[in-house]
Phi, psi and omega in degrees: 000119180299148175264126215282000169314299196297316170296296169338260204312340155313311193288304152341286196273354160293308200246052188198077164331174158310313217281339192293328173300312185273343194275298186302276172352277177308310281203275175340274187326334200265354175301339192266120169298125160088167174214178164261162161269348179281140187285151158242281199198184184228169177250177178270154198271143181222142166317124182110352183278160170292109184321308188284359162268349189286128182249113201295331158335282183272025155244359153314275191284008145295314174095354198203137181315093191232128192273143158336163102287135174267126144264139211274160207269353186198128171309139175260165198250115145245137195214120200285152164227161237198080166293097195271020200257158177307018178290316215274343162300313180335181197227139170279201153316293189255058152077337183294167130336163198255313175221056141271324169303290199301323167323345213244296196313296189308312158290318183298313167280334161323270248261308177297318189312306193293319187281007162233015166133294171322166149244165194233108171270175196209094161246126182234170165151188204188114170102031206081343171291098158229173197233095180275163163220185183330201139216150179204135179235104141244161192278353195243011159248002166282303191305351174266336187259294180326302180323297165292331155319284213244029167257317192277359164266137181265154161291332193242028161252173198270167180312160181266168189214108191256055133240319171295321174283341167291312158307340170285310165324289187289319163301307171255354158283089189254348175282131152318110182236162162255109216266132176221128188268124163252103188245160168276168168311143160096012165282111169282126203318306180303346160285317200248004179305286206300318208268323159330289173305004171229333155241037173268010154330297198232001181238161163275146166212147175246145164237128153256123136265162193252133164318148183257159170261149197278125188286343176246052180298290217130010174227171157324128149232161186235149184248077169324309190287339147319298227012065151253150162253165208240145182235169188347099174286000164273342165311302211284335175160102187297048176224001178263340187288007212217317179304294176269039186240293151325307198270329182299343205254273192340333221249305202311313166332303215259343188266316146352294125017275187298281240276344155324289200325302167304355195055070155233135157273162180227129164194170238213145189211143203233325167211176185308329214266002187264323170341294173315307181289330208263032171271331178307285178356272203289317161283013108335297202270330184273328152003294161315311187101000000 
């Protein structure tokens, strides 16, 4: 079976230039708070880096901006969490699986992780199940997790539960990690705001989503928690499109809102060729704060 490691990083350098790698590079580095002090050595200054690592001496005589390195006094953790239940067999906007995206998010900031150092976890599940695993950083237990993001969802498995898996997090997950939620369309802000609040007490969380494909495009959809298919709902009656248009902005609203509040940054990815930006995205905005 070809690797998804490799395919993420394939997926990369199609739709992501250098500056763009660098852009991604930096926007990493800036999640993390505080530093060490023993100096390693130094690099070209990249967007997202700290203005205050740039060592001017040698970048004078470089001709070009170049920033300190650090070696961190302690590997940092990012752990992904990840609802594997048949939401995520479902199909997006631009036509792939629901985790075939989280695969590409999930491999992206992996792989920036592995490539700073870091290490990379897995909490996942379906059906009431769940599963953490280690944090490690090599490519062949990152390349172990991708594998389960996009083996366990089904049409004929059972739902994922993103509040279970959170609830996992906050009990047994005691090293400071940087929590990053790939969740599907359709999280209700009043479910997971108590479970947030505890464990944003001891972790950083980034959140993404993956997009529903919108039922009243004008094609066929399949209802995965069925597997009946659903038919044009603007064929059927276009007053039912202005109805769901409505409760879906209100519900987005409102989990926005929640994720505002909590300080989680967010942002949202909808096909393969938007991964990339909107992974920029979402380390941007937390970047910001």
């Amino acid at each position: 079976m070809p690797s998804l490691v490799r395919k993420v990083r394939t997926s990369l350098s199609i739709h992501a230039r250098r500056a763009t790698i660098g852009l991604l590079d930096g926007g990493y580095a800036s999640i993390h708070t505080g530093r060490s002090h023993d100096f390693d050595d130094l690099r070209e200054y990249v967007a997202g880096d700290d203005v205050r690592d740039i060592d001017w001496k040698a970048s004078a005589r470089h001709g070009a901006p170049l920033v300190k390195r650090y070696v961190a006094e302690r590997r940092h953790v990012i752990r992904c969490v990840v609802p594997t239940g048949r939401e995520m067999a479902a199909s997006t906007p631009g036509g792939e699986r629901k985790a075939d995206l989280a695969v590409l998010v999930c491999g992206i900031l992996g792989s920036l992780a592995l490539g700073h150092g870091d290490e990379v976890a897995l909490v996942s599940g379906r059906g009431g199940r769940v599963t953490g695993s280690r944090a490690l950083a090599t490519e062949s237990h990152l390349e172990l997790l991708l594998r389960r993001i996009d083996a366990d969802p089904t049409p004929a498995a059972p739902p994922g539960d993103v509040v279970a898996l959170l609830e996992h997090v906050a009990r047994h997950e005691r090293t400071r990690s940087i929590v990053l939620v790939v969740a599907d369309d359709g999280v209700e802000a009043d479910r997971v705001d108590p479970v947030l609040r505890r464990v944003r007490v001891r972790h950083e969380v980034l959140w993404m989503t993956v997009a529903d494909v919108d039922p009243s495009g004008g094609r066929t959809v399949r209802d995965v928690a069925r597997g009946t298919l659903l038919p044009d709902v603007g064929s059927v009656d276009p007053g039912l499109v202005a109805l769901f248009e409505a409760s879906e902005t209100e519900r987005t609203h409102r989990l926005e809102q929640c994720l505002r509040r909590l300080g989680v940054s967010s942002a949202r990815v909808t096909c393969e060729d938007d991964a990339v930006p909107a992974v920029l995205d979402l380390l941007a905005r937390h970047a910001r704060g």
